[in-house]
Biopython code that builds the backbone (N, CA, C, O; Angstrom):
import numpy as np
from Bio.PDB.StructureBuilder import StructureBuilder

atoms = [
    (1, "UNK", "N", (37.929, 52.751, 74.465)),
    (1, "UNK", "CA", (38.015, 54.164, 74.746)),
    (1, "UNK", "C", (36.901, 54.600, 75.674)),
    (1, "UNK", "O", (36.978, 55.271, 76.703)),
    (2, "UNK", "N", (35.897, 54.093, 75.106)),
    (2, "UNK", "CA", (34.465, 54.313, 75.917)),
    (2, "UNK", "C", (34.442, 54.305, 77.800)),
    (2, "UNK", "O", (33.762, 55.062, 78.493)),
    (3, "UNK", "N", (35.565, 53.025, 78.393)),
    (3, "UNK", "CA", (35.445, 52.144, 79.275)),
    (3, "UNK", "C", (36.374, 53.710, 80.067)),
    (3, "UNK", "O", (36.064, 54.494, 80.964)),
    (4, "UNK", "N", (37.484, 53.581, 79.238)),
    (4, "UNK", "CA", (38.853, 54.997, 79.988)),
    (4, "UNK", "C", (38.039, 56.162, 80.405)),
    (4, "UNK", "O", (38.391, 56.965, 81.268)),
    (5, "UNK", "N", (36.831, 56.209, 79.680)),
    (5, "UNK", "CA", (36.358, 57.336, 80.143)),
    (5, "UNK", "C", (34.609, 57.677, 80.964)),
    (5, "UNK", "O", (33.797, 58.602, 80.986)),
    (6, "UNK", "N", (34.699, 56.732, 81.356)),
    (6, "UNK", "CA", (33.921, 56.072, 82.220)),
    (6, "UNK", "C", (32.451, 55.889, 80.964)),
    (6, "UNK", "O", (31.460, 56.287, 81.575)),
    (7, "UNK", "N", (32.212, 55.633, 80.131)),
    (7, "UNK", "CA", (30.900, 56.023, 79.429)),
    (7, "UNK", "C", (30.575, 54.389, 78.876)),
    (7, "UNK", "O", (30.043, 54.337, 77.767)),
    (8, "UNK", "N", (30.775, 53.433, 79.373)),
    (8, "UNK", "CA", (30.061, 52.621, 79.052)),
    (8, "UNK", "C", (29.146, 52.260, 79.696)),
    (8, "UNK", "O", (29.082, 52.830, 80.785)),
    (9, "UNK", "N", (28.091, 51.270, 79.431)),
    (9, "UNK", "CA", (26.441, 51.460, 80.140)),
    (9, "UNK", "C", (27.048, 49.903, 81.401)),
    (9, "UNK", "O", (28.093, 49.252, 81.394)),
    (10, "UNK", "N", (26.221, 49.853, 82.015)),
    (10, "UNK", "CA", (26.149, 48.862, 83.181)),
    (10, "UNK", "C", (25.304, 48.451, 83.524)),
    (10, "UNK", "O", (24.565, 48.948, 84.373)),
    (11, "UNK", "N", (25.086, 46.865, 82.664)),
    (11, "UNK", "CA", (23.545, 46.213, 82.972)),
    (11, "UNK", "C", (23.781, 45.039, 84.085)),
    (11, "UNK", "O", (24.577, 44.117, 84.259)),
    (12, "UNK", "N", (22.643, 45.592, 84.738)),
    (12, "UNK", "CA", (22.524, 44.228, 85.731)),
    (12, "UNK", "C", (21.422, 42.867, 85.306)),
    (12, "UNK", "O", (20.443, 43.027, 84.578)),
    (13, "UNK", "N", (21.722, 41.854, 85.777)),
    (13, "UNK", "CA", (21.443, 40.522, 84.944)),
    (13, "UNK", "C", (21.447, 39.592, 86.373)),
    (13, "UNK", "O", (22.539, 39.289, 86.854)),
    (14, "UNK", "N", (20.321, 39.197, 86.963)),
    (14, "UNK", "CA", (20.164, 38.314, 87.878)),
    (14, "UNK", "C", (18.838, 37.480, 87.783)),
    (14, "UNK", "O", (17.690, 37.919, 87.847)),
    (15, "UNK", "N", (19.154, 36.477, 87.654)),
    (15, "UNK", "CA", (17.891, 35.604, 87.300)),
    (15, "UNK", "C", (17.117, 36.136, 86.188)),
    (15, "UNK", "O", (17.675, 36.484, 85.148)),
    (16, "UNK", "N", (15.840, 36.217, 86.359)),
    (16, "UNK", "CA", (14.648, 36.743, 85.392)),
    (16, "UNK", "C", (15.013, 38.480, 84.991)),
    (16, "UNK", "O", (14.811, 39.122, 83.961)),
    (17, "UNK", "N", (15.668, 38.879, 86.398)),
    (17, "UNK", "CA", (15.859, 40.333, 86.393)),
    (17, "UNK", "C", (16.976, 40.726, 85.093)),
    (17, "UNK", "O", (17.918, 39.968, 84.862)),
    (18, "UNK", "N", (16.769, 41.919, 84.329)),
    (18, "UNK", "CA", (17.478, 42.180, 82.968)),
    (18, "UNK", "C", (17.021, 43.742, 83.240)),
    (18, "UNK", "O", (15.855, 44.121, 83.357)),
    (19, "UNK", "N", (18.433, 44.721, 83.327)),
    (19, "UNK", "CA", (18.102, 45.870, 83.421)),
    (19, "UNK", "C", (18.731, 46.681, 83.245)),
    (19, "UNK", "O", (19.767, 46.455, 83.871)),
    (20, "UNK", "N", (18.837, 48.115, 82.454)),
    (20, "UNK", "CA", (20.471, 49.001, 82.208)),
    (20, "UNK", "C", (20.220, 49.885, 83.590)),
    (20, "UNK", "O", (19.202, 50.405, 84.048)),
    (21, "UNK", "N", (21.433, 49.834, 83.998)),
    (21, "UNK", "CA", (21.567, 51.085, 85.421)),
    (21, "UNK", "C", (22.545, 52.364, 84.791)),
    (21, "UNK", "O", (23.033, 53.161, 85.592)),
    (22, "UNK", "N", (22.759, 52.488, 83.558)),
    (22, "UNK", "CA", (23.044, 53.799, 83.118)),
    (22, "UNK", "C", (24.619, 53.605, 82.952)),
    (22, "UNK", "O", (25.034, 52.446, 82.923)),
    (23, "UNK", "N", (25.437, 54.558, 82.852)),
    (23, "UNK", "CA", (26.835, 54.601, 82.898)),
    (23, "UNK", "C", (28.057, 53.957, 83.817)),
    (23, "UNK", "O", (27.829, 54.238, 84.993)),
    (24, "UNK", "N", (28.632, 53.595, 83.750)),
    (24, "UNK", "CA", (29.603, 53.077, 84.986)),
    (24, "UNK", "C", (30.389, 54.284, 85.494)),
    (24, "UNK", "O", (30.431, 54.302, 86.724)),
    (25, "UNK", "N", (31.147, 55.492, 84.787)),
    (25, "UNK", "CA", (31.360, 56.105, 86.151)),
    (25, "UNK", "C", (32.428, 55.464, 86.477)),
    (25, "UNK", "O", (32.701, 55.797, 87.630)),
    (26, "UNK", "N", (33.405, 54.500, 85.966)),
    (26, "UNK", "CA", (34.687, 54.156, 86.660)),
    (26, "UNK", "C", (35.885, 54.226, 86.318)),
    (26, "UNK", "O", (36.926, 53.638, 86.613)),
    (27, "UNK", "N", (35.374, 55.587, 85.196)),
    (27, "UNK", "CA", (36.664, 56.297, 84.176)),
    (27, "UNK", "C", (36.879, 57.565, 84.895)),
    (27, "UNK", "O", (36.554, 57.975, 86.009)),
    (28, "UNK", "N", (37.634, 58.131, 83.738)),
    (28, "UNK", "CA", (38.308, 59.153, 84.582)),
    (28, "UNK", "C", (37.072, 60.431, 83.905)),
    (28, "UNK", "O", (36.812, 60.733, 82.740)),
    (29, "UNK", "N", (36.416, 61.050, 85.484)),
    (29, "UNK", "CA", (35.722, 61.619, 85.504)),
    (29, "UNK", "C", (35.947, 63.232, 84.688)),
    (29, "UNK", "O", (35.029, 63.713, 84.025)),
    (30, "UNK", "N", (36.836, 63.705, 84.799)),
    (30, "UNK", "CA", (37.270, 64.991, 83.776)),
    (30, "UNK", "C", (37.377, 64.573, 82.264)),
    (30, "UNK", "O", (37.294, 65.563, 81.538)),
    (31, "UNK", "N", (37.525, 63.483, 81.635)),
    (31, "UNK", "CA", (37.341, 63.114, 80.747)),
    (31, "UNK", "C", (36.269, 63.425, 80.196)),
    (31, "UNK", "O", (36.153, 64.149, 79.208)),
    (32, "UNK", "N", (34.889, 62.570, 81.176)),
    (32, "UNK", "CA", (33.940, 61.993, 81.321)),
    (32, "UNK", "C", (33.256, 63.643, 80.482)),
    (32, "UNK", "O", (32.860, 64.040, 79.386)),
    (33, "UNK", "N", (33.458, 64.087, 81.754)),
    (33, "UNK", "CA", (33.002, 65.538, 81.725)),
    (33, "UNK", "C", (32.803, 66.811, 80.612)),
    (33, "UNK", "O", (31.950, 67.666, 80.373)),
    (34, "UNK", "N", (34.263, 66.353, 80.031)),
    (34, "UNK", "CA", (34.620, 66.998, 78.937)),
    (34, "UNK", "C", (34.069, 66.567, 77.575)),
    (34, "UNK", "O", (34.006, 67.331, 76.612)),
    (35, "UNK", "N", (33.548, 64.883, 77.557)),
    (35, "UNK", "CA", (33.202, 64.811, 76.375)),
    (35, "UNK", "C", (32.029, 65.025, 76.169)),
    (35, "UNK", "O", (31.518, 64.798, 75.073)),
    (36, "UNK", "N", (31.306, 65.555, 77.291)),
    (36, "UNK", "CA", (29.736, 65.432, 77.300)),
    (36, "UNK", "C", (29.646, 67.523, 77.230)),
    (36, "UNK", "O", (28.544, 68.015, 76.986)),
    (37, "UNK", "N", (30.819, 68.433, 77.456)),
    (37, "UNK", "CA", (30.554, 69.508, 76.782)),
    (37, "UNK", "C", (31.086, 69.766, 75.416)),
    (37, "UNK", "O", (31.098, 70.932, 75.020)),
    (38, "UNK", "N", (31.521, 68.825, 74.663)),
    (38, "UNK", "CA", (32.217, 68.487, 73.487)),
    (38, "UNK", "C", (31.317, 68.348, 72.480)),
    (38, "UNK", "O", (31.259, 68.781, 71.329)),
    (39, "UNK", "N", (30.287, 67.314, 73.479)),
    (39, "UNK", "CA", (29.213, 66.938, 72.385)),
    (39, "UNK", "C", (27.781, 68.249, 71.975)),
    (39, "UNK", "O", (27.062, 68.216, 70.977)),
    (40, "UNK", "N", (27.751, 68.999, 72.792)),
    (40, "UNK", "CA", (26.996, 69.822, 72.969)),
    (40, "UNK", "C", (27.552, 70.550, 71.730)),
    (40, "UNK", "O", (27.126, 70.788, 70.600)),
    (41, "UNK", "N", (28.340, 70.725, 72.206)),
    (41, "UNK", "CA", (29.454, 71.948, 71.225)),
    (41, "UNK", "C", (29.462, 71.217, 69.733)),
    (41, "UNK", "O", (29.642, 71.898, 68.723)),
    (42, "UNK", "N", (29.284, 69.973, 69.674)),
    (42, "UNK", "CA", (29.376, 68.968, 68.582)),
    (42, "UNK", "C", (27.949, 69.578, 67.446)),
    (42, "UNK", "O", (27.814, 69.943, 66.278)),
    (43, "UNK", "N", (27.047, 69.374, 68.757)),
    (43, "UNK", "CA", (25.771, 69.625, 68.484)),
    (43, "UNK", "C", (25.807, 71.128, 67.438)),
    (43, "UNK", "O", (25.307, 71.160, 66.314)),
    (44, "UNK", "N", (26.246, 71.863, 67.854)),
    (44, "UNK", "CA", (26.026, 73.236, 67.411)),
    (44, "UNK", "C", (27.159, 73.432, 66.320)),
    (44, "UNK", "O", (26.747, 73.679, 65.186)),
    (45, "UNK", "N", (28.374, 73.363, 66.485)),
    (45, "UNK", "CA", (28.938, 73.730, 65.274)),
    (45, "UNK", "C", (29.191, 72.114, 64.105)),
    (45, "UNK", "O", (30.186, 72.191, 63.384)),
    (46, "UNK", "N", (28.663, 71.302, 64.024)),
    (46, "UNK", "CA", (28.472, 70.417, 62.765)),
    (46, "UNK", "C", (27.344, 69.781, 63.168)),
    (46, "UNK", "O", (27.112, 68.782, 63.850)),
    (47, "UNK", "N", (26.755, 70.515, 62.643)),
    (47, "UNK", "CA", (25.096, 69.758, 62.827)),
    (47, "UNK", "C", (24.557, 69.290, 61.735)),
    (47, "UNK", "O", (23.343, 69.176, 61.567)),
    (48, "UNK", "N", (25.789, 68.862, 60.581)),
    (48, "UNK", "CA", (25.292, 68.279, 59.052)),
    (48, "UNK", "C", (25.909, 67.084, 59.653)),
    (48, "UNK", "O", (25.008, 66.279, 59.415)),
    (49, "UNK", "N", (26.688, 66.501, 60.181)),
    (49, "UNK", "CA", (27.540, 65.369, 60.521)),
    (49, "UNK", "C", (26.668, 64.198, 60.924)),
    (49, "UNK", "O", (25.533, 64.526, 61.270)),
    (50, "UNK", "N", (26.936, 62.956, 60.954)),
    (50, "UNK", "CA", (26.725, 61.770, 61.012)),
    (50, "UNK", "C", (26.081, 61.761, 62.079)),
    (50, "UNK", "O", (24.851, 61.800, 62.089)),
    (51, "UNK", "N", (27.011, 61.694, 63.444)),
    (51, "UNK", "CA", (26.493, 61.839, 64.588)),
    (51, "UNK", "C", (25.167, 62.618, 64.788)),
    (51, "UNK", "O", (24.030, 62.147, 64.760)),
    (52, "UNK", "N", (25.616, 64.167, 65.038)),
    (52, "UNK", "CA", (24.432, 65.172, 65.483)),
    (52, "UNK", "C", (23.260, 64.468, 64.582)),
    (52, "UNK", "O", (22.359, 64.002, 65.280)),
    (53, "UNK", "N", (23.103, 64.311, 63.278)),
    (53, "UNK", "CA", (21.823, 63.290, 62.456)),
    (53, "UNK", "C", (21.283, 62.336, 63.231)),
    (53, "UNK", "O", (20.069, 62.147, 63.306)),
    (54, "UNK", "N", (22.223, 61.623, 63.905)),
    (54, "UNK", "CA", (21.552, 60.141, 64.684)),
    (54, "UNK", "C", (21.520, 61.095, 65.979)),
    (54, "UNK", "O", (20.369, 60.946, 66.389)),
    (55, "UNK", "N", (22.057, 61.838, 66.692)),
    (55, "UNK", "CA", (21.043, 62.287, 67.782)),
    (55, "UNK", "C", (20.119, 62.960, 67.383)),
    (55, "UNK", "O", (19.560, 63.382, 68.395)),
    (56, "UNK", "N", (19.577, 63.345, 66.446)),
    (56, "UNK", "CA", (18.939, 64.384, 65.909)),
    (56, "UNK", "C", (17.541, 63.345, 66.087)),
    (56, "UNK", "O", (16.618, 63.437, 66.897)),
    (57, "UNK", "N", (17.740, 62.496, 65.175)),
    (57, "UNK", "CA", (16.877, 61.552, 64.969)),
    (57, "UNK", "C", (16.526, 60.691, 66.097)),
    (57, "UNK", "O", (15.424, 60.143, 66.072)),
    (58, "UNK", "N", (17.226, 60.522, 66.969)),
    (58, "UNK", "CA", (17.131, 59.584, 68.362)),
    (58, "UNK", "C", (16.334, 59.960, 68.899)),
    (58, "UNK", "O", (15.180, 59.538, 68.978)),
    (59, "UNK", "N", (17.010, 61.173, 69.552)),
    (59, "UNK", "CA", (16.965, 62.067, 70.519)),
    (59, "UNK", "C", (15.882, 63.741, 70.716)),
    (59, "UNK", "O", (14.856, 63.980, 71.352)),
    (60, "UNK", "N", (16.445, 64.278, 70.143)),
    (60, "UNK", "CA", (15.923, 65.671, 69.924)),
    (60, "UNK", "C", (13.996, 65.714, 70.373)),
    (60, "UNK", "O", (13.820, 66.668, 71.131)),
    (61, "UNK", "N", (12.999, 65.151, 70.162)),
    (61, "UNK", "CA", (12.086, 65.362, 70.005)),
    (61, "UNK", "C", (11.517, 64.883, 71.574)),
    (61, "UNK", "O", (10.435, 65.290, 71.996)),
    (62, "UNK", "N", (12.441, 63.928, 72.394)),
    (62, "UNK", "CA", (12.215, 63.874, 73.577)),
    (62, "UNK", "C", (12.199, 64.773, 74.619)),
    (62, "UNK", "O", (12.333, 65.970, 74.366)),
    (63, "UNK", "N", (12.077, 64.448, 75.582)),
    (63, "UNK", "CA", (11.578, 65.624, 76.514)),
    (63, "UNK", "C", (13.531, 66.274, 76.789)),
    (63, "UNK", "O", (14.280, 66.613, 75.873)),
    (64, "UNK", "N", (13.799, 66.264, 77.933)),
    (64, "UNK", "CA", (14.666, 66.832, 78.595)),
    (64, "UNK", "C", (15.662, 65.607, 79.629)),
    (64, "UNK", "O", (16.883, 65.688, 79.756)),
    (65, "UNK", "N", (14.902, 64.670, 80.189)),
    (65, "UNK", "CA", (15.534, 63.987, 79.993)),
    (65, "UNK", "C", (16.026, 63.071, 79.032)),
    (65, "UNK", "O", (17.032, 62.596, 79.559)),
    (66, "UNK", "N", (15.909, 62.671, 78.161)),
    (66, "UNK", "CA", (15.656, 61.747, 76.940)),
    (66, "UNK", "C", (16.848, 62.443, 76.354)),
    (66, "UNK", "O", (17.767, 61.707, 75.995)),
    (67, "UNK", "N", (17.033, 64.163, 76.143)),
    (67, "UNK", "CA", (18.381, 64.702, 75.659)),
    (67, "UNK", "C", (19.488, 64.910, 76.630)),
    (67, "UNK", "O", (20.120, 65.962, 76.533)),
    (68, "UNK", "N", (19.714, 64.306, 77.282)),
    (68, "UNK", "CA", (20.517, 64.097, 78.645)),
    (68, "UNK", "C", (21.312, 62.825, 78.438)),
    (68, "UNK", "O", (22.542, 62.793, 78.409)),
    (69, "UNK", "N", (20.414, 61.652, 78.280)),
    (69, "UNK", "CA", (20.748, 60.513, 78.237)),
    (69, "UNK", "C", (21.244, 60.755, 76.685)),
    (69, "UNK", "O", (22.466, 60.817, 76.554)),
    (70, "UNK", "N", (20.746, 60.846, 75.940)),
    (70, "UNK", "CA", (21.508, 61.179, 74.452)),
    (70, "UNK", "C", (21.998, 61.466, 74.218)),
    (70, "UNK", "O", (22.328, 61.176, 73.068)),
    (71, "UNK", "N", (22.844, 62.564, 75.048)),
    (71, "UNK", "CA", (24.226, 63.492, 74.645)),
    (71, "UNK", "C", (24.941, 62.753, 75.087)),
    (71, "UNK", "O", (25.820, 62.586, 74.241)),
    (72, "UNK", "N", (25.292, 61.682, 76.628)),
    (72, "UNK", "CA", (26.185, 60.680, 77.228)),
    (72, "UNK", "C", (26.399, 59.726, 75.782)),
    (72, "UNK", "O", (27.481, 59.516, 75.233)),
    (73, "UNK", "N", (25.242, 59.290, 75.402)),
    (73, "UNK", "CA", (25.442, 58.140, 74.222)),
    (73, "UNK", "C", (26.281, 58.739, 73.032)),
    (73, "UNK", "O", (27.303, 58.134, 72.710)),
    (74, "UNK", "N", (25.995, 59.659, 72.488)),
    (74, "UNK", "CA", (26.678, 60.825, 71.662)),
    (74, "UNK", "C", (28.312, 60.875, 72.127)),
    (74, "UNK", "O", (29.312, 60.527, 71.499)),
    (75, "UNK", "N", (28.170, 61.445, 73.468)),
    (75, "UNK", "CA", (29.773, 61.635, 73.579)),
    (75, "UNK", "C", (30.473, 60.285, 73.722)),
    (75, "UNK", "O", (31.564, 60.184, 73.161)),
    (76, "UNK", "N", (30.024, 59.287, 74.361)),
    (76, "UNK", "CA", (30.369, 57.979, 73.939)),
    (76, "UNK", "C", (31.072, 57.612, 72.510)),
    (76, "UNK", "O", (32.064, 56.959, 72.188)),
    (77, "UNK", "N", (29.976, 58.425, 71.746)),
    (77, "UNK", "CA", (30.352, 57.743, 69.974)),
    (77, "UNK", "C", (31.423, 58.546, 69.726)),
    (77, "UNK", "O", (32.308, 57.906, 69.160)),
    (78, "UNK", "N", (31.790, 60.030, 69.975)),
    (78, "UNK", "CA", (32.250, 61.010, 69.471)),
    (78, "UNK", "C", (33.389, 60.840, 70.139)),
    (78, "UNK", "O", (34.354, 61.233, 69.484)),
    (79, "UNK", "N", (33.693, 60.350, 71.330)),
    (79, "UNK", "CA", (34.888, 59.934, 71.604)),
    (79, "UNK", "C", (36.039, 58.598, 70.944)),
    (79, "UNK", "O", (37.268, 58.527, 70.955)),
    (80, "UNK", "N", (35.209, 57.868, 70.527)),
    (80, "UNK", "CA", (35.470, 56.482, 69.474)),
    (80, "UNK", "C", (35.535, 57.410, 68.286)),
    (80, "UNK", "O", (36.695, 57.426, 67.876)),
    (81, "UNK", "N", (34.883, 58.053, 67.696)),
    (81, "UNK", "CA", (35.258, 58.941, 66.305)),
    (81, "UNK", "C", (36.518, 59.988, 66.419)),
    (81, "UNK", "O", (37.063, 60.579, 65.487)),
    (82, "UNK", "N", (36.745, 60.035, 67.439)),
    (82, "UNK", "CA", (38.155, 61.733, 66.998)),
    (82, "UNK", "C", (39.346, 60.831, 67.673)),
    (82, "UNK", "O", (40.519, 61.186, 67.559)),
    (83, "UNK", "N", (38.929, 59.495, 68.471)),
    (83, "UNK", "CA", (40.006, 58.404, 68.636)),
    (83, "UNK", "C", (40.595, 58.186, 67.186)),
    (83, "UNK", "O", (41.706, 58.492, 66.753)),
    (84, "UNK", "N", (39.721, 57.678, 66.673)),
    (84, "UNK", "CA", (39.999, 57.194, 65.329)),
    (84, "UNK", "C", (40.481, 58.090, 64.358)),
    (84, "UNK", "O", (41.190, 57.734, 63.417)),
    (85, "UNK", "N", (40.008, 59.574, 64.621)),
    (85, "UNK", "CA", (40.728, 60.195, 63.386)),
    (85, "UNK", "C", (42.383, 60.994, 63.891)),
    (85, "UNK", "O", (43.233, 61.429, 63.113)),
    (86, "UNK", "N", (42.440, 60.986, 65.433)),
    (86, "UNK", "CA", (43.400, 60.595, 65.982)),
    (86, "UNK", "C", (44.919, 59.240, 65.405)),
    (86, "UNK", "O", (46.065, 59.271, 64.959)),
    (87, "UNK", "N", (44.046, 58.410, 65.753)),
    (87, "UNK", "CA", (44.940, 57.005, 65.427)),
    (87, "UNK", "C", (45.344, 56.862, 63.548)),
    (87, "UNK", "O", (46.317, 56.597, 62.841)),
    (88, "UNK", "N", (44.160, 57.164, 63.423)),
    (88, "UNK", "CA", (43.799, 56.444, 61.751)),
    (88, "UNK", "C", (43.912, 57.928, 60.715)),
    (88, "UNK", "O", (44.883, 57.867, 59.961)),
    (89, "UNK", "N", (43.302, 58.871, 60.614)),
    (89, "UNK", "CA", (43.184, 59.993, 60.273)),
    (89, "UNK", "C", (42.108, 60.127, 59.441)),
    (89, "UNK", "O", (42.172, 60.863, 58.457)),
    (90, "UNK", "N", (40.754, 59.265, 59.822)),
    (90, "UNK", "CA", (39.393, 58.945, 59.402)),
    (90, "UNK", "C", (38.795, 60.248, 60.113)),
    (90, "UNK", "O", (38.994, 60.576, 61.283)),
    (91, "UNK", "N", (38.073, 60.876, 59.228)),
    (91, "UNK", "CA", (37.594, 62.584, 60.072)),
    (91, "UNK", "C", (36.464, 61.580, 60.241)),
    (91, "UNK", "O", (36.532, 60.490, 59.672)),
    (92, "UNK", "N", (35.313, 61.947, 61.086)),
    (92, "UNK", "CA", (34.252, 61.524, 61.684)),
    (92, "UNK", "C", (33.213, 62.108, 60.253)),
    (92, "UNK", "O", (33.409, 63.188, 59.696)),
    (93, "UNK", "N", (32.045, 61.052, 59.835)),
    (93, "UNK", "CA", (31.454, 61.143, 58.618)),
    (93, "UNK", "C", (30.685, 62.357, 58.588)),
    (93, "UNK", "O", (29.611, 62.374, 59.189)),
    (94, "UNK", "N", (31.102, 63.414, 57.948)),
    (94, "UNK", "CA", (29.979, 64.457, 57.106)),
    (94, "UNK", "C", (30.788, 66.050, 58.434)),
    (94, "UNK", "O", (30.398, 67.181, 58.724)),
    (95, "UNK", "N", (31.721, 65.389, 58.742)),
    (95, "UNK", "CA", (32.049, 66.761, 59.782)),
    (95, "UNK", "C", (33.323, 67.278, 58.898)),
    (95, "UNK", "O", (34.203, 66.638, 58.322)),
    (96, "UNK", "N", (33.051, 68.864, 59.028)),
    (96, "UNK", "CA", (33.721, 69.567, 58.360)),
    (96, "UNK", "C", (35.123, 70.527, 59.145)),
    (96, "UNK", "O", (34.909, 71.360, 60.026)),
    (97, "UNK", "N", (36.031, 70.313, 58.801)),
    (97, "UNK", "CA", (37.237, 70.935, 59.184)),
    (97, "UNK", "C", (37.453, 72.255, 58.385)),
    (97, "UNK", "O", (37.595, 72.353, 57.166)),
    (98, "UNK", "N", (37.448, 73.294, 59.355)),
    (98, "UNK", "CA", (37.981, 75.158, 59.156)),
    (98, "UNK", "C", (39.188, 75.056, 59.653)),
    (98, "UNK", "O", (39.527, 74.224, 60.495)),
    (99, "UNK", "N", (40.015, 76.048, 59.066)),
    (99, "UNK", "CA", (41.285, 76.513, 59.028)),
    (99, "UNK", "C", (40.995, 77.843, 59.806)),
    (99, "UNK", "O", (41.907, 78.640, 60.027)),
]
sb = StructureBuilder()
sb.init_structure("model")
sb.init_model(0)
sb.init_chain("A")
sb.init_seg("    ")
for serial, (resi, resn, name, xyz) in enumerate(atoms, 1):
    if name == "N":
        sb.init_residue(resn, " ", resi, " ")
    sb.init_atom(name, np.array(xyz, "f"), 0.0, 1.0, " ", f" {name:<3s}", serial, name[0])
structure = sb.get_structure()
């Protein structure tokens, strides 16, 4: 799911050289886009949930970039989680559903 929507990381590996160059970028960019204001939005209305906890804990206390790169990793996960409760009907752990 990660790959469809361009959010997997892209390490380069040449000789001694070992290095992440960030996202690939070779998904579909409105996707891309959307899951990274999803996660924001993630951020704010279930902020008891599994996820927002592990960015909470990751992330949060870093500067500005550091929560940049964390929300991509986030929407990464959060896209594999509402896949799944999509496919499977597994709600994503500790997130709460309103009527």
């Amino acid at each position: 799911m990660g790959a469809c929507a361009g959010l997997t990381p892209t390490p380069y590996d040449s000789g001694d050289s070992r290095r992440e160059q960030g996202i690939c970028k070779a998904g579909n960019k409105k996707i891309r886009c959307l899951m990274v204001e999803l996660s924001w939005l993630w951020l704010r209305y279930q902020p008891d949930s599994a996820l927002s906890q592990w960015y909470q804990r990751r992330f949060a206390e870093g500067g500005k970039r550091q929560r940049r790169i964390g929300i991509v990793a986030m929407a990464r996960k959060l896209l594999v989680a509402l896949w799944r409760y999509v496919e499977h009907g597994v709600l994503p752990e500790g997130a709460v559903l309103s009527s």
